[in-house]
N, C-alpha and C positions, 0 to 999 in steps of 0.2 A: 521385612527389611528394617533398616535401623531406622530410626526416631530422626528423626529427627527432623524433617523437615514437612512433614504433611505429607509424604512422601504421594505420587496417585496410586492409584486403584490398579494402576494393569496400563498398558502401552499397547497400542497396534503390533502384533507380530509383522515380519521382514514381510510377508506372504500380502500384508496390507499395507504397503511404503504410501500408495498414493493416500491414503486417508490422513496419513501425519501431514500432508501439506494442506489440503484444503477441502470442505466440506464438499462431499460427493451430490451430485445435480439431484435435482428432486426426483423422487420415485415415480417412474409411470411417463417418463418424456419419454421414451425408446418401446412404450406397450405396444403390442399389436393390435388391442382392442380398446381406439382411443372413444373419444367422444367429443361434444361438440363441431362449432364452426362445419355444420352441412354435413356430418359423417354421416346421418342419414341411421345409423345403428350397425350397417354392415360391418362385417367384420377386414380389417386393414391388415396389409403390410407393415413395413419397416417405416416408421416417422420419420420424416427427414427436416433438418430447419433450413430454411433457406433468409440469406439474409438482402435486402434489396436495399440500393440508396435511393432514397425518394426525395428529389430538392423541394418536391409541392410542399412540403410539409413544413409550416413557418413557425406555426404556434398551436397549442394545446385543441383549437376550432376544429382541425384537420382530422383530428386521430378516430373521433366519430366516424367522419368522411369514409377514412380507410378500410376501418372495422365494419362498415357497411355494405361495402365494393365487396371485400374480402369474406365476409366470412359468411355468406350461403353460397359460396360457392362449394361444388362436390368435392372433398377430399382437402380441405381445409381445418384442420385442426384447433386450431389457435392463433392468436397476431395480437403482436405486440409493438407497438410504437416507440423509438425513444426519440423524442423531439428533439431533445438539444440536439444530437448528431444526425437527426434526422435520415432515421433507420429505420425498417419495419422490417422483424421477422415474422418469418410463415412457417409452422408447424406443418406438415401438408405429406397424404401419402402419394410417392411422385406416380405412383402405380396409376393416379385419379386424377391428379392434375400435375400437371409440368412450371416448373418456374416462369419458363415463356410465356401462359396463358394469366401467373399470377399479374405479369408487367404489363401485360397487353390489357386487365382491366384495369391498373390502377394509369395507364397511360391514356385510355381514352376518357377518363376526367382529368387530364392534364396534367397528370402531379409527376410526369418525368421520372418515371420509374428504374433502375437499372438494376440486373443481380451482380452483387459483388463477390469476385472472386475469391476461393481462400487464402489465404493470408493476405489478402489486399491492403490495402491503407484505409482504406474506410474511403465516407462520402468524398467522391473529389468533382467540385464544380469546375465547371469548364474555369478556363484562366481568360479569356476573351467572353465578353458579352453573349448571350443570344442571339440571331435574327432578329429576333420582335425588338428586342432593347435598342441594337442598333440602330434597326428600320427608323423607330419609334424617334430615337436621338437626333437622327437627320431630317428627316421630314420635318420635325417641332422646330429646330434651330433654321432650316431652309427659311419658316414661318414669321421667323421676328422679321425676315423683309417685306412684310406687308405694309408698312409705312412708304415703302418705295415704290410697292407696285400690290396694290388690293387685293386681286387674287388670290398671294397667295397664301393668304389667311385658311384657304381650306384644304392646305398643308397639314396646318394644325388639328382639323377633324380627322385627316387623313394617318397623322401621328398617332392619332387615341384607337382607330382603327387596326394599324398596321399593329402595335404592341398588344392589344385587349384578347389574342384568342387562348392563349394558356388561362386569362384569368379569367375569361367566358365560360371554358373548361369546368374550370375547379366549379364558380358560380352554379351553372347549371346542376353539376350533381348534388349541390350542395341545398339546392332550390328545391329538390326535387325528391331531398330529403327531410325536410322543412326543416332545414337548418339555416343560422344566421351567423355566418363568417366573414372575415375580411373581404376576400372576392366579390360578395353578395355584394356588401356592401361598398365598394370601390366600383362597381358595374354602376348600382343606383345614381351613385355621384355621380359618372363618367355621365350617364342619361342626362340628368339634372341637368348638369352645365353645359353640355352640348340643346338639350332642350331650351336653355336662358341665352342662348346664342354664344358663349363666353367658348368658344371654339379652342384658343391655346391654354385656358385654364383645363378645359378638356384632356386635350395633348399633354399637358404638365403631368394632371395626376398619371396619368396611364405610363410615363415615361419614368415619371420620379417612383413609380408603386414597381415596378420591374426593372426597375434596376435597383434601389435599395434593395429587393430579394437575391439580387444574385450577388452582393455585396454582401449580403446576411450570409447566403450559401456560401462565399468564400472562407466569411470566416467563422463558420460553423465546421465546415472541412477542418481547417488549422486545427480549432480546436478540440476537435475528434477525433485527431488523427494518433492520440496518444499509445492508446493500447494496439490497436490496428497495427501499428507502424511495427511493434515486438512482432505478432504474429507473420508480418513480412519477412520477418528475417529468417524464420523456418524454412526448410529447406523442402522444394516440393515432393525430391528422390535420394533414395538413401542408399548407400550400400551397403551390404551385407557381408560380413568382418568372415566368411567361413569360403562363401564359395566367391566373392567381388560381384556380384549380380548386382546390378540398380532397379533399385524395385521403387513404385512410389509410397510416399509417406505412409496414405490411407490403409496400403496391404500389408503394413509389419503389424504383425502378431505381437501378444504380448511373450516375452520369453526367446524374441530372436537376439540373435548377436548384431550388433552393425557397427561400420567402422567409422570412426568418426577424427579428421585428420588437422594437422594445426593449419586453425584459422580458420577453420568450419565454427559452424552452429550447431550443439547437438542438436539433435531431432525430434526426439523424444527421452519421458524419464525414463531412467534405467542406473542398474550398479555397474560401477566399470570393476572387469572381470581379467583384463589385461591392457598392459602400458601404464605410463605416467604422465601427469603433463601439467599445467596451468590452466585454469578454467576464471572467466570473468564473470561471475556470477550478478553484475549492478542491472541487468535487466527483469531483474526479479528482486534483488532485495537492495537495490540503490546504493549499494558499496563497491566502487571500479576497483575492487583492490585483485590480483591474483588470488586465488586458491589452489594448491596444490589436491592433486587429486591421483590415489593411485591403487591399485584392489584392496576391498568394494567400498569404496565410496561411492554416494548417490550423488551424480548430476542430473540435471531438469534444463526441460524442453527448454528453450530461446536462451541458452547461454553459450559463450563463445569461450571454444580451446584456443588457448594461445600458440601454445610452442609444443606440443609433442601428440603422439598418437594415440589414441586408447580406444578400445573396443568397449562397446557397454552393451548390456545386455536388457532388454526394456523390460520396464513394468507397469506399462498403461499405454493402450492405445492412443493413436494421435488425439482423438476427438477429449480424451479423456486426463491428456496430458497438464503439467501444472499450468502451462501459460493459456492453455485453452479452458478451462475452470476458471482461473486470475480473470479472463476475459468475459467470463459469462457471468463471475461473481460481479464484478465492475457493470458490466449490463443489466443487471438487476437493481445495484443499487441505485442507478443513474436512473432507471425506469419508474420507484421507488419515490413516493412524495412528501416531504417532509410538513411538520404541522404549519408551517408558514404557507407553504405551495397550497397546501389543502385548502386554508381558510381562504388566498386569492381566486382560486377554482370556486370556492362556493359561491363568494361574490360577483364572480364575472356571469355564474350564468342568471343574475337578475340582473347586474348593469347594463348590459348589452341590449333585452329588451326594454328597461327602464328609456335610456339614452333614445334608441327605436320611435317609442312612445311620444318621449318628448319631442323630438323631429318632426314627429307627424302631426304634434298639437300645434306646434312653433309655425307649419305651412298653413294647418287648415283652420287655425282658430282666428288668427288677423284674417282670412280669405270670407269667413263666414261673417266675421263681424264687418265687413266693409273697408280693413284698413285701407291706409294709400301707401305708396312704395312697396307694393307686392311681392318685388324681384329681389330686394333688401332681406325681405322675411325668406323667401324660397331661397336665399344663399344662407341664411341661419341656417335654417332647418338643415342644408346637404354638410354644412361645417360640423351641426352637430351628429347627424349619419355618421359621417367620418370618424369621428369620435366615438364613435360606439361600439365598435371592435379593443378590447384592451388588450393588445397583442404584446405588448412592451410589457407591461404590469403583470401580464399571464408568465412570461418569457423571462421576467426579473429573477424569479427563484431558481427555476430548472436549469438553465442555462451556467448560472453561477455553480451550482449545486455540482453538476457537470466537470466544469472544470476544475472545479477541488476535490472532487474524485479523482479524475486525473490525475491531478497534481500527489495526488497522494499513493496514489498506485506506482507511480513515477519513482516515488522516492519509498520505497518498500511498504508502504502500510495499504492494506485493501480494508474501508470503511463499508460496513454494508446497508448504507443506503442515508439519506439527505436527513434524517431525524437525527439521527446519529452525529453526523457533523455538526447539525446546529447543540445538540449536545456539549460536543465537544467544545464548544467555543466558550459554554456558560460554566465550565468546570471549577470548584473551587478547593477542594480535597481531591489528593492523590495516595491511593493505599496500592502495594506493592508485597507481593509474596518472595520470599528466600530466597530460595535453593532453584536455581535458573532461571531467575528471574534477574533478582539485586547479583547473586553471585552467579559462577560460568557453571554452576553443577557440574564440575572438574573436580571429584572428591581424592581424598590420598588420606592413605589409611596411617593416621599418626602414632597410633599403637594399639595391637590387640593380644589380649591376657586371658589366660584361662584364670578361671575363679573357682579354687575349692582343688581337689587331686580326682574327681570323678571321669574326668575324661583328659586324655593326652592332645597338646596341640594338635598334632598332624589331624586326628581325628574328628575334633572342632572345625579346621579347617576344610573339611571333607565335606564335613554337612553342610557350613555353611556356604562354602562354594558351589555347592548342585543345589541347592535347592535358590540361592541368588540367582544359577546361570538361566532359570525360567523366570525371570523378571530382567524388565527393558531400562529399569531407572537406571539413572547413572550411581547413585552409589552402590549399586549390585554392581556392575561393571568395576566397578576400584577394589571392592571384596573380592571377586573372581582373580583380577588380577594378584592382586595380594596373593591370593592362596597360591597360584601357580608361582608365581617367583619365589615361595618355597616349596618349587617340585612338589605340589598338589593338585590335580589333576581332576576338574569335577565329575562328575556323570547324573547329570539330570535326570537321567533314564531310570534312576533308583530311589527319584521320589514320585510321593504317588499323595494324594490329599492336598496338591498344592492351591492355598485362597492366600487372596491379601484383605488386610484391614486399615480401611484408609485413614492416613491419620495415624496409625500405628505402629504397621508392620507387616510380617508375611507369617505364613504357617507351613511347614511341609512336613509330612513322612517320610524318613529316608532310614531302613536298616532297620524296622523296629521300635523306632524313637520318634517321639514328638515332639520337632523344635520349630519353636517361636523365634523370630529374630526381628526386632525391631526396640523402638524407645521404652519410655517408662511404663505405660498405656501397655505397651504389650504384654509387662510383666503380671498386672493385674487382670487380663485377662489368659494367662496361663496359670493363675492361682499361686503365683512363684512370691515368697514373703521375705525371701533371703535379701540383702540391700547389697548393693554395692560396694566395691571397693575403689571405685574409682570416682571421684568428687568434682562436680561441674563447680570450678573453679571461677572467675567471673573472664579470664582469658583462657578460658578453656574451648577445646573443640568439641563439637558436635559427639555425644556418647550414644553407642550403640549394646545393646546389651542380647545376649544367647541363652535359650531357657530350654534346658532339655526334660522333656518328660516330669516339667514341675520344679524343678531346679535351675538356679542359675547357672549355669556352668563357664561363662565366656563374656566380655565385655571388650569394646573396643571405641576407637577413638576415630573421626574423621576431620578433615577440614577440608574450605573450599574458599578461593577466593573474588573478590568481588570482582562483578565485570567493568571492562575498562569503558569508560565515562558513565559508568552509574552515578556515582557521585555530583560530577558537571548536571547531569541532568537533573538531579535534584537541585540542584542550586538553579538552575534554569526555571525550573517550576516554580522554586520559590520568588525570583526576582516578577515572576508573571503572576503573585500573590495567588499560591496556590500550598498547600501543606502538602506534608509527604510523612507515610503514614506508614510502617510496617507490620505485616500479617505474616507469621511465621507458624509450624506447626513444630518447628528446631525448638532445641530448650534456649532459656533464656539464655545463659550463658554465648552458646550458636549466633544469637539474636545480636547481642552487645559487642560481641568480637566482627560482626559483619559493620557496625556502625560506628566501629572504631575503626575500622578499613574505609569508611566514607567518610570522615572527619568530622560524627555526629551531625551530618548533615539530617538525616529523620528525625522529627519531631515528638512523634510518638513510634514505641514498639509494643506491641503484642505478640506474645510467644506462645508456643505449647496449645495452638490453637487446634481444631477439627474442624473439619470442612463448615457444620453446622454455626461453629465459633463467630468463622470468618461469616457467615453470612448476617449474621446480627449486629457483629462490628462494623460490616460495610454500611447497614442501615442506621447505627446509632450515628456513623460519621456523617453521613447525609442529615441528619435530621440536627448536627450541631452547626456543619457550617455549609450546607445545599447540594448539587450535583454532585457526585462522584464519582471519580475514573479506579477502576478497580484491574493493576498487569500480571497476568500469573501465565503460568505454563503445563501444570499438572493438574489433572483427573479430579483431585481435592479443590482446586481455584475454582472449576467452572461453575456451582452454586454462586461464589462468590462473584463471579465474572456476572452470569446472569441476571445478579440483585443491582450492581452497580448501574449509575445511570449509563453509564459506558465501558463496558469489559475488555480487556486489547488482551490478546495473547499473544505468546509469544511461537509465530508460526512453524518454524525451522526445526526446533526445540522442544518445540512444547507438543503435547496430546492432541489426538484427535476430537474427544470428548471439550475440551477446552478453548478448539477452534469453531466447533458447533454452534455452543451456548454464549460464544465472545460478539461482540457486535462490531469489531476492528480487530486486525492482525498484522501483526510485526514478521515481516518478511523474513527478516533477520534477525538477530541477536544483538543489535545495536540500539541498547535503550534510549539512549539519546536522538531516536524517532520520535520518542512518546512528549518530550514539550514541542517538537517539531510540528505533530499531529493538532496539540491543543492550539499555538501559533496560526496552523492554516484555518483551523475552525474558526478561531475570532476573524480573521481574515476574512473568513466568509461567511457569517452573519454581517459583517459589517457592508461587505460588499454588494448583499441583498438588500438591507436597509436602503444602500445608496440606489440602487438600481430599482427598488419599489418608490423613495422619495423624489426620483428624475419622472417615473413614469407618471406618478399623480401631478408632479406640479408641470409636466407638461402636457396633460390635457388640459387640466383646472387654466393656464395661462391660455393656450389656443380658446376655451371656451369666452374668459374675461375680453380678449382683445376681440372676439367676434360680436359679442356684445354690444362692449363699449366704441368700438371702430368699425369701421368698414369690412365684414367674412371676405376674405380670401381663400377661398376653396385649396388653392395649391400650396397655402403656405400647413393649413390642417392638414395635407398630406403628410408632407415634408416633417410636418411635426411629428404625425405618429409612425413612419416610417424611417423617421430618423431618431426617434428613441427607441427604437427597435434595436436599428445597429447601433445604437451607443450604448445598450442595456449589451448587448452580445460583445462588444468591445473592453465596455469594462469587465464584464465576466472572465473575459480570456487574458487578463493579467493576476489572478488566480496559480496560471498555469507556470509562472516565472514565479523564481526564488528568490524574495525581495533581498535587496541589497544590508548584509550584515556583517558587523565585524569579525573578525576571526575569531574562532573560539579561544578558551584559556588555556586550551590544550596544545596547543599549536595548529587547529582548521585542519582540515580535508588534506592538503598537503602534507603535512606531517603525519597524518595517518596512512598517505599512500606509502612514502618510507617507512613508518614502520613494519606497514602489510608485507612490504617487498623483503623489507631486512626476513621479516620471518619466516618469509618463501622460498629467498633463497635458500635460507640456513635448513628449512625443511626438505629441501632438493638436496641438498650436499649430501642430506643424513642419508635419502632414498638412494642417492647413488653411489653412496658406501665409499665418500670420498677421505682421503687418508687423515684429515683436519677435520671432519665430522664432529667427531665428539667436540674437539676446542670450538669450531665452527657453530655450531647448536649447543653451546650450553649456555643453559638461560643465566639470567640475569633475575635476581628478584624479582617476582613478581609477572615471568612472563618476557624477560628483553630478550635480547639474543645479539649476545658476545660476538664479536666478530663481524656486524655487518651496523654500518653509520651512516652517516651525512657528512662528506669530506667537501671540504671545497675546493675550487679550479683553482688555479695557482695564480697569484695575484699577479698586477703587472707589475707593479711597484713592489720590490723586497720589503721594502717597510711598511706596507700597507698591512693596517693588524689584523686578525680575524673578525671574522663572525661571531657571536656568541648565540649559543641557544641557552634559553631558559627551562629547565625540567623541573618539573613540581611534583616534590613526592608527598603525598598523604604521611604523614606519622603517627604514632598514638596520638589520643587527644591531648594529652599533656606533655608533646615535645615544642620546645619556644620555635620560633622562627630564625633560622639561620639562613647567610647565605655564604656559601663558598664559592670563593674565585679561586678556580682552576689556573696557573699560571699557562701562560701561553707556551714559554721555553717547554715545559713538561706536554706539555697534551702535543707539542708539535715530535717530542723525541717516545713517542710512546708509550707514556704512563698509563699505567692499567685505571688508574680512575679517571682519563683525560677522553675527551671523544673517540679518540681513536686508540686508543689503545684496544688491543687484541682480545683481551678478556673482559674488559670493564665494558657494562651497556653504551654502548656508544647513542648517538644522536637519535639514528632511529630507531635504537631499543627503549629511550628515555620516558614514551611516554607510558610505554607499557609499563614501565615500572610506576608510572604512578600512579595507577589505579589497582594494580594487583600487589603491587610490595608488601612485602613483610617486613616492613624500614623497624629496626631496632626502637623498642618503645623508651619512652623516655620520660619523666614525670611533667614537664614544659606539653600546653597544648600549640597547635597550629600545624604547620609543612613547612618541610625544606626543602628550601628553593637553594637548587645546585644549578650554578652560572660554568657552563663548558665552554669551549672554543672549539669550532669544527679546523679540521687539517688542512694540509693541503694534500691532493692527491696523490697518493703515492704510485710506485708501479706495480703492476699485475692488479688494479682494481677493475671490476666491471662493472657497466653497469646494468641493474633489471631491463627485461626486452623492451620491457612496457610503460614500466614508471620511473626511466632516469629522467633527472632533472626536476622530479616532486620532490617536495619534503626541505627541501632544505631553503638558503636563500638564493637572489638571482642569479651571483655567481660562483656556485654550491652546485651539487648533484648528490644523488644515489647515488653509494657506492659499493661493496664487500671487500673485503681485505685481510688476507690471512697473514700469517707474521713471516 
């Protein structure tokens, strides 16, 4: 295939949909012949996981505890802990043990065990206190009236009693594993001060240590309720599109039909095979915008049809579906330790005994030497106990780490695991590949020539249409097309020796002949010495050249244009001092006319590169200016992807291969993820700094004032279970989208009107309405004529319009204008006024500014074209979903035919 672009290697066939969206689960979790965790060797059933919300589980101490309980038990497989959300899956075959029996051990060392149902919401702590907390609460507060009446001071013993048996619980097995964790050590204390008589100091800790846990438990629920909450919205039972039967989720086969109706959830992935409709795909790639959808488009499990019916027919089992991968991708990474977690884990398991030690010097070393004030010393020593668990500082990473997974899963990027993120924060170069990447890999074929009289078009067209139609790239897909819209007609079936050469091109046998079809590269490995007649101009497109049997025979022309806010996002990166770097395998000419569609926003290009290229350039760019973020999409990027400190691919879009070897993926096609991505990383390094520098300086402070002041046992509680919750509190502001100005583009809102303008105008086309063609025809660059941003009709006749601002890209050397649209014209329907009928109106405006073909002009910068939106006229409507986005407050979506 042509040149041009590094083009990959091969694509998943239709027969493999699920693989282009996300890396298939590790080999050997579904074996029948598992091992580990008490298998014992025999041979097993079917693996099942089962997931449990365990509230015991506070800090990093615990997951020993778990894997202890759990894993000699018969027919246990595996278990795996994710603290921040405090989860434990069990690998288990149910034939050998039952989930019942898994809860019933980890409940009888106390740790509150429950199975959570599928598609639950995840951990959910009761919304009211405990017993024990309650108990605990009343009795201690009943106690301050011991000033009144003596007694009832032993309230307060009574308080530490009534709350202490969950953490007796955990203690005990914990004791019994010669382990030292929080429990243990909050037991000891509780002894301590009830042994020193200090009876409501007693009562404090045990009241203030069980309730800051179910405070933590609250809002560890909150903030892990992120992914869970998607997998809710699947639907338990489906029906089945042939006979109406409701069968459950678990029993659809892969290959049934099911019918799926507006304002359902599909159910699972599948091609829709019949109907048409809208689908809200922002559950999966963070874009609320409609998509149209109508045979075979591929929709995915947890997205919602809006307005019409369609039938799809699956291609992955539930367990196996996109949002259930998403889900278990995102649970890996969360489980997943990054180098900062790692080094807090090495040192906690010496502080812990350190701290221990010192405790025990601080009681028995003044006791041996004779001090005086004995009871001074034994309230150090329980202060520093208390202190010896570093549950806050254990809790600072994961927990953060957690919710910027989240957050990121949330808004379409799935990061695969806590290194990564912190990665992501220290990034200082951005390299960036072509063709579906910077541009929408939407090729159109600008012109193709036979070359020499050895072969007749139609006949060039023949070959190269069948042997394109077995390749998945997109500019095979604009070649096929090509050839049919001159009544040529492939047949794949009559080629036979079909390879690709990445970086190249392709090779087939078809009829006898030997033809190459790809860039320069290809010609020389066809041995073909004849040149071209067609000249990579410096605004020229993308050249494709045809070598048959050693001869050049055929040459053709492509172009593609840039995706809309690639541009923005490079300027984004740069304003967050980052470069932006381009890796292309297109000739240069490709390369310069892409960067002249981005207003030379890339700092450096690289053209005419091979895969091998790209990986040396990704390392020379790290070693000039440090980290490197490396975004591509194809089979050729993923070397490159893999060498960078951070690889994103592009998910939707892009290869299988590419999503593998990537260490983040872009759900969508909306590059303007990728500073969003690097954004939440600094976000959360910084956030872990702050929640590691809270946790040291408040022991180091509780230790100085125990010292130098009078030990207060409960206020050291209070301290390390309240930077507990204040480490989990600030972690869960991660999960919110800090407060920022609207883009340059016009923000989120003007992107739902233009989603909607393009939906509609794609609906009209599908239902073959009589204004279709005027209705759907673009606008440069992508707009669509005939559907705007009008506004509500003022109350005041002379109240003046609105104006929107559109900013088109130009060549580099067009000056900056601005035209004022007269209001009289845009209100009586001027084709270049908002509303007019043919001219891109409001919400086709932004589209054109990132994909236009604005007329070049020797002046560098953009034009900035000032419109006026209308007032509404009659017969407009508006989208089901998004009237009222996109425009201003008293504006709407609208469509309007003439």
């Amino acid at each position: 295939m042509t040149g041009g672009a590094g083009r990959p290697a091969g694509a998943p066939e239709a027969a493999e949909l699920e693989e282009r969206l996300l890396p298939l689960p590790s080999p050997g979790s579904g074996d029948a012949d598992g091992g580990g965790g008490g298998g014992g060797g025999r041979r097993r059933g079917k693996w099942e996981k089962t997931y449990l919300d365990v509230l015991g589980v506070c800090c990093s101490a615990e997951v020993a505890l778990v894997e202890r309980l759990l894993s000699p038990i018969d027919g246990v497989r595996a278990v795996t802990v994710v603290v921040p959300s405090r989860t434990v899956i069990v690998e288990h075959d149910p034939a050998a043990v039952s989930p019942s029996h898994i809860v019933k051990a980890l409940n009888k060392a106390g740790l509150e065990a429950s199975v959570r149902a599928y598609g639950s919401s995840g951990v959910v702590a009761g919304r009211w206190p405990s017993p024990y907390v309650l108990a605990s609460g009343a009795l201690l507060l009943a106690s301050f009236l011991a000033p009144l009446l003596p007694p009832l001071r032993w309230l307060a013993l009574a308080a530490a009693c009534a709350g202490a048996p969950p953490m007796l619980l955990r203690a005990f097995a914990a004791a019994t594993g010669l382990a030292l964790d929080i429990n243990v050590l909050m037991v000891v204390a509780v002894a301590g001060a009830a042994a020193l008589g200090d009876y409501a100091e007693a009562g404090a800790i045990v009241f203030l240590f069980t309730a800051a846990e179910w405070l933590e438990a609250l809002a560890c629920a909150k903030a892990g309720s992120g992914m869970s909450s998607l997998m809710s919205t699947i639907p338990p039972r489906v029906v089945l599109a042939a006979t109406g039967e409701v069968v459950g989720l678990r029993d659809v086969e892969v290959g049934a039909v099911v019918a799926v109706r507006a304002g359902e959830v599909v159910p699972v992935d599948g091609v829709v095979v019949d109907g048409q409709s809208e689908v809200d795909e922002s559950s999966l790639t963070g874009e609320s915008f409609p998509v149209p959808k109508q045979p075979p488009a591929e929709v995915w499990a947890g997205t919602m049809n809006l307005d019409g019916y369609i039938a799809v027919r699956t291609t992955a089992l539930a367990e196996n579906s996109t949002v259930a991968r998403m889900e278990r991708l995102v649970e890996a990474a969360q489980n997943s330790r990054s180098k900062t977690q790692r080094l807090i884990d090495s040192c906690s398991k010496y502080y812990t005994p350190a701290v221990v030690a010192l405790a025990a010097s601080v009681a028995l070393v003044p006791l041996l030497l004779g001090a005086q004030d004995m009871r001074r010393w034994f309230q150090l020593a329980l202060v520093l106990l208390v202190s010896a668990c570093p549950c806050a500082l254990v809790l600072s990473t994961p927990v953060a780490t957690f919710c910027a997974l989240l957050r990121a899963a949330r808004m379409g990027v799935l990061i695969k695991g806590g290194d990564i993120l912190e990665s992501l924060g220290g990034i200082r170069v951005a390299a960036f590949d072509k063709t579906g990447t910077i541009t929408k890999g939407e090729f159109s074929i600008d012109g193709f020539h036979v070359v020499g009289d050895m072969v007749e078009m139609s006949q060039l067209l023949y070959w190269v249409s069948s042997i394109e139609s077995k390749s998945s790239h997109p500019m095979a897909a604009a070649l096929v097309e090509y050839a049919q819209s001159k009544s040529i007609q492939p047949k794949p079936e009559n080629v036979t020796e079909f390879r690709i050469y990445p970086g190249e091109g392709i090779y087939g046998e078809i009829d006898g002949r030997h033809v190459y079809i790809g860039n320069r590269r290809i010609m020389a490995r066809s041995s073909c010495q004849k040149g071209s007649r067609i000249d990579d101009g410096v605004n020229a497109a993308s050249i494709g050249y045809v070598v048959g049997d050693g001869d050049l025979v055929g040459a053709f022309a492509l172009s593609d244009d840039c995706r809309t806010g690639a541009a923005e996002a490079i300027r984004e990166l740069r304003s967050m001092g980052i470069k932006s770097v381009m890796l292309t395998g297109d000739s240069r000419s490709a390369a310069m006319r892409a960067q002249e569609q981005l207003g030379g926003a890339m700092e450096e290009l690289h053209s005419e590169l091979l895969p091998a290229d790209k990986v040396g350039l990704v390392g020379d760019l790290k070693a000039r200016y440090g980290p490197a973020l490396m975004v591509g999409d194809g089979l050729n990027d993923a070397p490159a992807l893999a060498a960078a400190d951070v690889g994103v691919a592009m998910g939707l879009s892009g290869s299988a291969a590419a999503m593998e070897t990537s260490h983040a993926t872009l759900m969508s096609s909306d590059i303007l993820r990728v500073p969003a991505a690097v954004r939440l990383g600094r976000r959360a390094c910084r956030t872990i700094a702050a929640n590691v520098a809270a946790s040291v300086a408040a022991k180091a402070a509780v230790a100085a004032l125990a010292v130098a002041w009078r030990p207060v046992l409960w206020a050291a509680v209070l301290a390390d279970v309240g930077t507990c919750l204040l480490v989990v509190l600030h972690s869960m502001t991660l999960l919110r989208e800090p407060g920022t100005a609207a883009p340059r583009g016009g923000g989120k809102e003007d992107g739902a009107c233009r989603a909607t303008a393009r939906s509609l105008a794609m609906r009209s086309q599908l239902a073959g309405a009589p204004n279709a063609a005027a209705a759907g025809a673009r606008a440069p660059g992508g707009g669509t004529g005939g559907y705007r941003c009008c506004q509500k009709p003022a109350s005041r006749p002379s109240e003046q319009a609105h104006s929107v601002v559109i900013d088109i890209p130009a060549a580099p050397s067009a000056g900056h204008q601005e035209l004022k649209i007269p209001r009289a014209a845009a209100a009586n329907g001027n084709a270049g006024g908002c509303c007019g009928g043919g001219g891109g109106g409001c919400g086709a405006a932004s589209t054109v500014a990132s994909g236009a073909r604005a007329p070049r002009k020797e002046d560098s910068g953009r034009v900035s074209v000032k419109t006026a939106c209308c007032g509404n006229g009659g017969g407009a409507r508006d989208s089901p979903k998004k009237a009222g986005q996109g425009c201003s407050r008293d504006a709407r979506c609208c469509s309007g035919g003439t």
